[in-house]
Phi, psi and omega in degrees: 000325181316311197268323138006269183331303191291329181306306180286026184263314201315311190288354175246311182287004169234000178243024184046226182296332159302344181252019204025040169260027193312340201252019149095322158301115196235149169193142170213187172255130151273153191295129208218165168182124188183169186273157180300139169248137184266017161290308189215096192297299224307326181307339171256061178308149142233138168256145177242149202234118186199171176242320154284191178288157206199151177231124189279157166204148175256176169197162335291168224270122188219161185266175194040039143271131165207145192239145194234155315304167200271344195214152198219161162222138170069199151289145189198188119266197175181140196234140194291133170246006164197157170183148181305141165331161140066008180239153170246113183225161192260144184221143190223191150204152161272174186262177207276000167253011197033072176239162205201119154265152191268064191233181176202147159253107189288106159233136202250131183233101182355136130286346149114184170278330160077016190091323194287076166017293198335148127301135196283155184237013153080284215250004176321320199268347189286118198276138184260168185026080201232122186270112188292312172223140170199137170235129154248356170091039182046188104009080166345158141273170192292325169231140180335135174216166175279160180293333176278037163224006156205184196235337177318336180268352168295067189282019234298192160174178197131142207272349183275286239324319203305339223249320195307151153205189206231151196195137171177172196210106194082005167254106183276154149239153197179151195236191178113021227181075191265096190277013178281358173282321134336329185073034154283158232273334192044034185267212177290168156214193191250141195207131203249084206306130184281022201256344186246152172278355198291336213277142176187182199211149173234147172232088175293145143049086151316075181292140170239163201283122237293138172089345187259141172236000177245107162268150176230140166241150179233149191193128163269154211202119189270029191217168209260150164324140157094320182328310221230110168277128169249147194227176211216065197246175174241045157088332186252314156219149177263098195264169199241140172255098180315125171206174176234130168255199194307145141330313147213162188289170202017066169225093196295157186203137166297153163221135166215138198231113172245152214206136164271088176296146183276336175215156181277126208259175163239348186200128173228127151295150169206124187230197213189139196191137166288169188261326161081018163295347184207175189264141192308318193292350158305319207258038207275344169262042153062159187273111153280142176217154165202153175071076174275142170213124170235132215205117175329169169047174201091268161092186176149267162319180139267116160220127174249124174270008180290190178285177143223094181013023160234143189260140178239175176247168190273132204283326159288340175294127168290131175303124202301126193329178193248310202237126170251032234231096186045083193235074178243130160217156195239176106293095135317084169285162184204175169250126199307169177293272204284304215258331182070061164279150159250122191208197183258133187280307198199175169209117171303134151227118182237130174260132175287357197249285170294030221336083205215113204279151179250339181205169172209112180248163179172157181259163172205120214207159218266016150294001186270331190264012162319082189122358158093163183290001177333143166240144196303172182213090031254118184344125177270032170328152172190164149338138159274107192272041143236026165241168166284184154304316184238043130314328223195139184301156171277080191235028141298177188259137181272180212252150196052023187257148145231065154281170162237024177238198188273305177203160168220158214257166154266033179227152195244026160274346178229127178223148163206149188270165201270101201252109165321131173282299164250132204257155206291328130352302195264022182244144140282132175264356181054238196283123190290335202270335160234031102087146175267131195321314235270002157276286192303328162307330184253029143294350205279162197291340195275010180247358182247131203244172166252138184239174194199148186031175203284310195329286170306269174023287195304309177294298172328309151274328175286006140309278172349295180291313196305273220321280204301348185286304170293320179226028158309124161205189199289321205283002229030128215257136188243107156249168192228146142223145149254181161227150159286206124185109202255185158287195178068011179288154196272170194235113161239203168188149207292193162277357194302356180271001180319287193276027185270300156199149187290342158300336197238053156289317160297003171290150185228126186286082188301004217274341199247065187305150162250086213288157191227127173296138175292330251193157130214153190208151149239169179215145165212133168219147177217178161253176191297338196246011178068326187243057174271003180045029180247149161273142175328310200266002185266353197259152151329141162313322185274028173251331219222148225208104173247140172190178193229166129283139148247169153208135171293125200276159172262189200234017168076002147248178206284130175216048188308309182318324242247135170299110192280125173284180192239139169255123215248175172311337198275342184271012197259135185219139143332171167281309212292335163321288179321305206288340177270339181283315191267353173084355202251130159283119181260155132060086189240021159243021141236159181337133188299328186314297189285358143310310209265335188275153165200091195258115171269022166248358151291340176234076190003056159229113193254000000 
């Protein structure tokens, strides 16, 4: 319970004003669960952990409850001493500002025999094998094709089936390849390349059958335990499914995996994603997989899509400056293309003063990239529309400007180009001509630096490709870029003199200096094996894998001639390195130890 506590101390003192701990007051519960006891109410205690004054409350909010005592100060307790027969309700408390964390103590209380002889015999109406979904992937095509470009293998059946629909990336179908010696179907089946982690196959919104929680899902599979993370969701959170596959890779076999819901659902999801678990160069046929089946009864694992009863801060947020002094951060949420998740896009901290973003933090995981590497047509720079103007650089197109850079200078030797912190990549853009919000936020200003030459250009992106190509994984990947700004950095200044009167383009506006960044650096953590269905703060120091990029900004002249390096291990910094040049706390829920490393053979530079 201790370190539990300090965790949830960590979550209220690092995330300000969003969480609504500004003034520093906390009250909670510890997480709990348990049956009502009817003999002896004193017995169904909870405890509380608080610095202020606390009020107890349920939910949902029901009558003939009482807890004894009902108001508390600091630390304490408090014990339910009634509540109605046959219902389960949650109990927290608030501070004396009805400020409320979203932990609870679950308690459930029998309904009783109720007069009825009977033996209850529990499960008579829970329908068994009953098949919810089945694919077999049709008919082969005649030649391999990706699966997002046709439709013909979409055989589903099942009493779920009517609802579903698919969503993947890197996945073909095809036949030549029989798994029916195994005792698959030998129609077509699906085979997912193994060289990116982005890659991944969906089955969406499963109906299941109202009130049943125990499933068995089945599948055949031609690639080994660990190749393939399989995961579970109820459309809003995502759990991991322990199974066993083939013995060695491209040797087919059934897997069959039964799973227990903690509550009963209305729609499941299921996607199938490498594990980034083995070298790619292994795996040259790719993970085939056929014939998926979810099918009532059995059970086995437990996955709960509730809470689970610890509150975290998002694993990528830099700890909020000490001095916010012409300071800003914001969040963007957006919605994924294909699965329409709604989630968080990036979190910002922009200095008003140099107008410049100083870290762009965001996770990155392959629903993000839903909808392709497009980049829109015609590129959407824009406004942050949660600054002024003259909060935030101009580095939008004014209506008859066509420039194409961020800023200039008065020397016409320096230009720089409008260089993306999180790139327009790492969003799916969908339709180019119509763009997805969740591509068109990091066009916003507050997401754009001035970058200089080809060189840096060049490192930047290919840092850019490796990280996506490469350390993507299930468990998700949490990265930062930043800017820097050492001395000798240069004074440019935006377009706000563009749009003044179109005789006075060479004029230049001293008053809204822009600063041009020294320095970029990214940081990414993950854990080590990709699929632990665990949170960052849940994990062992020895689970988790951390390291940074620097790179020196060019100076904005042209230096397309100059021979572009490649990018090696010499560019690799610690976190904790990063964290002494810039003064910014990274990743302030793991160890100092996983701060400290920079092993370039975790992130394939050997």
């Amino acid at each position: 319970m201790p370190g539990l506590f300090v965790l949830l101390l960590t979550f209220f003192t690092a995330c300000g004003g969003d969480d609504g701990a500004e003034d520093g007051t906390y009250a909670v519960v510890e997480a709990a669960s348990f049956t009502f006891n009817e003999n002896d109410p004193t017995k169904n205690v909870i405890q509380v952990l608080a610095n202020t004054e606390w009020t107890v409350y349920w939910t949902p909010e029901t009558s003939g409850v009482s807890v004894s005592p009902a108001t508390g100060s600091g630390n304490g307790s408090f014990y339910v001493a009634d509540m109605p027969a046959g219902q389960t309700l949650k109990f927290g408390v608030k501070t004396a500002s009805g400020k409320a964390v979203s932990q609870f103590a679950t308690v459930t209380r029998t309904s009783g025999s109720g007069g009825d002889d009977e033996e209850d015999d529990g499960d008579d109406d829970t329908p068994t094998g009953e098949i919810v979904f089945s694919l077999d992937f049709g008919a082969a095509p005649a030649s391999a094709d990706f699966a997002d470009s046709f439709t013909s293998w979409q055989t589903q059946t099942g009493s779920g089936a009517g609802s579903v629909g698919y969503a993947s990336y890197g996945v073909k179908i095809r036949s030549g390849y029989d798994g029916a010696s195994a005792g698959a179907s030998g129609k077509g089946y699906a085979t997912m390349t193994a060289t990116k982690a982005t890659n991944y196959f969906t089955v969406k919104n499963i109906s299941l059958p109202a009130g049943v929680q125990n499933f068995t899902l089945s599948f055949y599979a031609a690639f080994a335990t660990g190749d393939v993370v399989l995961s579970v969701s109820d459309g809003s959170s995502t759990r991991a499914l322990t199974y066993q596959a083939s013995s060695s890779y491209n040797v087919w076999s059934e897997v069959t995996v039964g799973f227990t819901l903690a509550n009963p659902v209305s729609n499941l999801t299921i996607t199938l994603a490498p594990s980034q678990a083995f070298n790619y160069n292994d795996r040259q046929y790719g993970l085939n997989f056929d014939d998926i089946v979810l099918t009532t009864g059995g059970g086995g694992q437990q996955i709960d899509f509730g809470s689970t009863g610890k509150e975290y801060r998002w694993a990528e947020l830099p700890a909020t400056p000490a001095d916010m002094t012409n300071r800003k951060i914001h969040t963007f949420w957006s919605t994924t293309v294909s699965t329409k998740q709604h989630l968080r896009n990036y979190t910002y901290c922009y200095d008003t003063k140099r107008h410049c973003p100083l870290w762009i933090a965001h996770p990155q995981h392959a629903c993000y990239e839903e909808g392709g590497r497009t980049r829109p047509k015609p590129e959407p720079w824009a406004a942050d529309p949660n600054m002024t103007q003259a909060e935030q650089a101009i580095i939008w197109i004014w209506p008859g400007d066509n420039r194409d850079k961020y800023v200039v200078s008065e020397s016409p030797l320096y230009r720089w180009g409008r260089g993306h912190m999180l790139a327009s990549g790492y969003r799916g853009c969908g339709d180019a001509n119509n763009p997805a919000e969740i591509n068109v936020q990091t066009f916003y200003s507050c997401n754009i630096a001035p970058q200089g030459g080809e060189v840096f250009s060049s490192l930047w992106l290919q840092a850019e490709q490796h990280i996506q190509d490469n350390y993507v994984c299930a468990d998700t990947l949490y990265c930062v870029s930043g800017a820097h700004f050492d001395e000798g950095a240069i004074a440019a200044y935006d377009g706000s003199w563009v749009n003044t009167n179109a005789q006075t383009r060479g004029h230049i506006d001293e008053s809204k200096p822009c600063e041009v960044p020294t320095h970029y650096y990214k940081l990414i953590l993950r854990t080590r094996n990709g699929n632990t269905g665990k949170a960052i703060q849940d994990c062992s120091a020895s689970e988790l894998i951390a390291v940074g990029f620097w790179f020196e900004n060019g100076d904005g002249t042209d230096d397309s001639g100059a021979a572009k390096p490649t990018l090696d291990a010499s560019y690799l910094k610690s976190v904790a390195w990063i964290e002494q040049q810039t003064g910014f706390t990274f990743f302030p829920d793991v160890p100092p130890s996983v701060k400290q490393q920079c092993n370039p053979s975790d992130w394939k530079f050997f």
